[in-house]
KEMAR-80019 format. One record per residue (C-alpha): residue number from 1; x, y, z negated. Coordinates in steps of 0.02 Angstrom, whole numbers, plus 50000, padded with zeros to 5 digits. Layout:
N
> num	c1	c2	c3
> NUM	X	Y	Z
...
***
This chain:
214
> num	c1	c2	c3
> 1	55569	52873	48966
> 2	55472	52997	49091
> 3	55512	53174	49105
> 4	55336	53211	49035
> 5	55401	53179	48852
> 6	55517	53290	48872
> 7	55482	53490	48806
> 8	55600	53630	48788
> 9	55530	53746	48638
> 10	55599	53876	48514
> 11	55682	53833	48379
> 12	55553	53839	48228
> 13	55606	53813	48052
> 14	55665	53629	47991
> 15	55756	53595	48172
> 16	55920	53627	48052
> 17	55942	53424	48002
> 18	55899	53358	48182
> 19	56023	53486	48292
> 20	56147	53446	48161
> 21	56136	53269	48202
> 22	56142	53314	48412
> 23	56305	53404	48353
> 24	56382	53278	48275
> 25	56310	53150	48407
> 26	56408	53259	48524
> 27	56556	53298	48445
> 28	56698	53199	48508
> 29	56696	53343	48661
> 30	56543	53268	48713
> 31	56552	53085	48691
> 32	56478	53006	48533
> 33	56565	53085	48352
> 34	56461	52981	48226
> 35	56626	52846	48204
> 36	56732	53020	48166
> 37	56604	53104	48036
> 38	56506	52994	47961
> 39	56577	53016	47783
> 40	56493	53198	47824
> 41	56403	53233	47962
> 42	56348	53414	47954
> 43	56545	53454	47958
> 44	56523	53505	48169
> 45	56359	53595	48127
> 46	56410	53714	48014
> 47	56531	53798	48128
> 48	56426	53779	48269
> 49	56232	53746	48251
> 50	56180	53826	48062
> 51	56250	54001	48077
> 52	56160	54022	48269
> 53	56007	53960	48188
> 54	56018	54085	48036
> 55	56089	54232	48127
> 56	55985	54229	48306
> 57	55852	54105	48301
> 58	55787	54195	48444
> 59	55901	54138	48546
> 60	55895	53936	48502
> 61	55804	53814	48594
> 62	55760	53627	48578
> 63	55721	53495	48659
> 64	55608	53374	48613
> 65	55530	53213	48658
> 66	55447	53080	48545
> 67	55610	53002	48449
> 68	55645	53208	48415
> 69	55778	53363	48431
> 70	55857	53285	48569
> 71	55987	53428	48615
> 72	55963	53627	48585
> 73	56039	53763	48673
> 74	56139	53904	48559
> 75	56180	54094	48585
> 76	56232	54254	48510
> 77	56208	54409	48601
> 78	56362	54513	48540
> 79	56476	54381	48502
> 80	56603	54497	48410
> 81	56444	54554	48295
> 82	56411	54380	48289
> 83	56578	54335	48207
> 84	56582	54482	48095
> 85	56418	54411	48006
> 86	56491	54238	48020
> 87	56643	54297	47926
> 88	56554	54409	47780
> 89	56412	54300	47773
> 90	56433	54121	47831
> 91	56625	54070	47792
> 92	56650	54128	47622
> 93	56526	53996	47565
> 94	56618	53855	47662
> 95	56798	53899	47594
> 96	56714	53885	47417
> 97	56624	53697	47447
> 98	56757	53636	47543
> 99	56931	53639	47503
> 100	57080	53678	47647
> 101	57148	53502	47714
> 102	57344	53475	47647
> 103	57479	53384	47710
> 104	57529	53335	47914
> 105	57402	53398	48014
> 106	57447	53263	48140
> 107	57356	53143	47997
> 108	57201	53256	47978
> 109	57049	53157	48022
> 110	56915	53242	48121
> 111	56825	53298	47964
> 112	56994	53350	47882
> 113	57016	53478	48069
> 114	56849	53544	48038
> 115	56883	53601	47868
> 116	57026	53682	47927
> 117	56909	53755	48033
> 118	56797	53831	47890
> 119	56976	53910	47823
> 120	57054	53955	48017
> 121	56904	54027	48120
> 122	56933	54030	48294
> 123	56856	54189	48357
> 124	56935	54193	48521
> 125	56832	54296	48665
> 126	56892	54305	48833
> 127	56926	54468	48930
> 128	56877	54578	48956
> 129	56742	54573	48836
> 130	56637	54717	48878
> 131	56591	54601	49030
> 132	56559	54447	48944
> 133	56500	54481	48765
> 134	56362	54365	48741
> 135	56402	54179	48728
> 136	56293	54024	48740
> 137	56343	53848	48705
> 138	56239	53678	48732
> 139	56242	53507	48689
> 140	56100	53365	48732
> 141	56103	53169	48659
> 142	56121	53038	48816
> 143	55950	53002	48827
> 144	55911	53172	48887
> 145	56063	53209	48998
> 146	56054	53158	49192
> 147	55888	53255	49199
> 148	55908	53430	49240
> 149	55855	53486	49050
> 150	56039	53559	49033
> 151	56019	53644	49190
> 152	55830	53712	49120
> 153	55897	53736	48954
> 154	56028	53866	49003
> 155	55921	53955	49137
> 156	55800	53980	48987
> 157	55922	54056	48883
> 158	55999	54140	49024
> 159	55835	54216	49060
> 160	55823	54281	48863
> 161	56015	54373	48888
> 162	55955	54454	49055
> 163	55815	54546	48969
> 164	55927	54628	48830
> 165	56066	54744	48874
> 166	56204	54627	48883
> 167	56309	54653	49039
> 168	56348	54466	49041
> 169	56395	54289	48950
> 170	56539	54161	48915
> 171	56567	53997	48827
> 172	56693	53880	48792
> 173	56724	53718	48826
> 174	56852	53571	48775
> 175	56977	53527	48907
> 176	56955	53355	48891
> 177	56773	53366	48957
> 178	56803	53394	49157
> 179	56620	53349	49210
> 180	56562	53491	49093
> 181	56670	53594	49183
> 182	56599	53548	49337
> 183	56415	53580	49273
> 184	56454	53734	49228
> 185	56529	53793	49400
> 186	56387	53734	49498
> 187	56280	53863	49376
> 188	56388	54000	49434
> 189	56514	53997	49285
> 190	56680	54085	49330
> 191	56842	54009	49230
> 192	56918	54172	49145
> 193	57024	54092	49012
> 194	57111	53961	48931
> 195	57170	53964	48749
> 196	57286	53830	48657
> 197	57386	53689	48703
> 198	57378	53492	48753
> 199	57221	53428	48673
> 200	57154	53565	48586
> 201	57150	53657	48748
> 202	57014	53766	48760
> 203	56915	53851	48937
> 204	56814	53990	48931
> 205	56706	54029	49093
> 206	56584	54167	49118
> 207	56458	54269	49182
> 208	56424	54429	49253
> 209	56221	54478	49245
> 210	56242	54681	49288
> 211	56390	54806	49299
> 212	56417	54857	49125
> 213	56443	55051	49180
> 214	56261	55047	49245
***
């Protein structure tokens, strides 16, 4: 498929269903999750597509071609603030649909982790955050990576943080995705943390856009 049926737009109102099928499409850290969540496969996009697209729509954008929402590109511009609304507004209503996994965790299947998810937010922010408060994450179905729209996508949204008054940006990414990592350091990502263990590793890079004492 040519580049030309390609568009990056704003996210407009009924994106919800397609992004949360990118997210899922994405969600084994990057490689295909539909084998892991098919017995429910908003379970990824609840955490981490619905509440950007409720809370700062501004700052989503798709991309399209003519099969769909092909991949979308996520932010929040005070990512503490962000969190505090996901907490009082956003969790609450997943504790109540879906009940807290029992048992092993070492026998939790991928839904079962994300539920634990709904109950155990993970509101980690690297330091020090008055540098980095913003965050951004991205994710793009095969057919559109391997064609710079990742590289577009985040310059866009880049471009959006650089006209507020946010001093700079982070986001984090699974440990068991190394050529993520490496996309992210050719864009001028800095690593500034890691969080967890084995596995569930976690690596936050950043981004400085302006001296926050300015």
């Amino acid at each position: 498929m040519s580049e030309d049926k390609f568009r990056i737009r704003p996210f407009q109102a009924g994106d919800e269903i397609a992004a949360n099928h990118v997210c899922m499409k994405t969600g084994d850290n990057g490689a295909d999750g539909e084998p892991f969540f098919r017995e429910d496969p908003d379970a990824l996009g609840r955490i981490y597509v619905e509440p950007y697209l409720k809370f700062e729509p501004e700052l989503a954008l798709m991309l399209e071609d003519s099969g769909g929402v092909c991949g979308y590109a996520l932010g929040a511009l005070d990512s503490k603030a962000f969190f505090q609304r996901y907490e009082g507004e956003w969790r609450p209503q997943l504790v109540l649909g879906f009940p807290e996994p029992r048992g092993d965790s070492g026998d939790w299947t991928r839904i079962q982790q994300a539920y634990h998810l709904y109950h155990h937010p993970d509101y980690f922010c690297p330091e020090p955050y008055s540098q980095y408060p913003s965050h951004i994450h991205i994710d793009l179905l095969p057919r559109a990576q391997g064609k710079g729209f990742g590289r577009k996508m985040i310059e866009q949204i880049l471009a959006e943080l650089r006209k507020t008054s946010t001093p700079g940006v982070h986001l984090g990414m699974s440990v068991l995705n190394p050529t993520a990592y490496g996309f992210y350091c050719k864009l001028g990502f800095k690593e500034l943390a890691r969080d967890g263990q084995g596995d569930e590793e976690a690596i936050y890079l950043g981004m400085i856009f302006k001296n926050p004492d300015d």
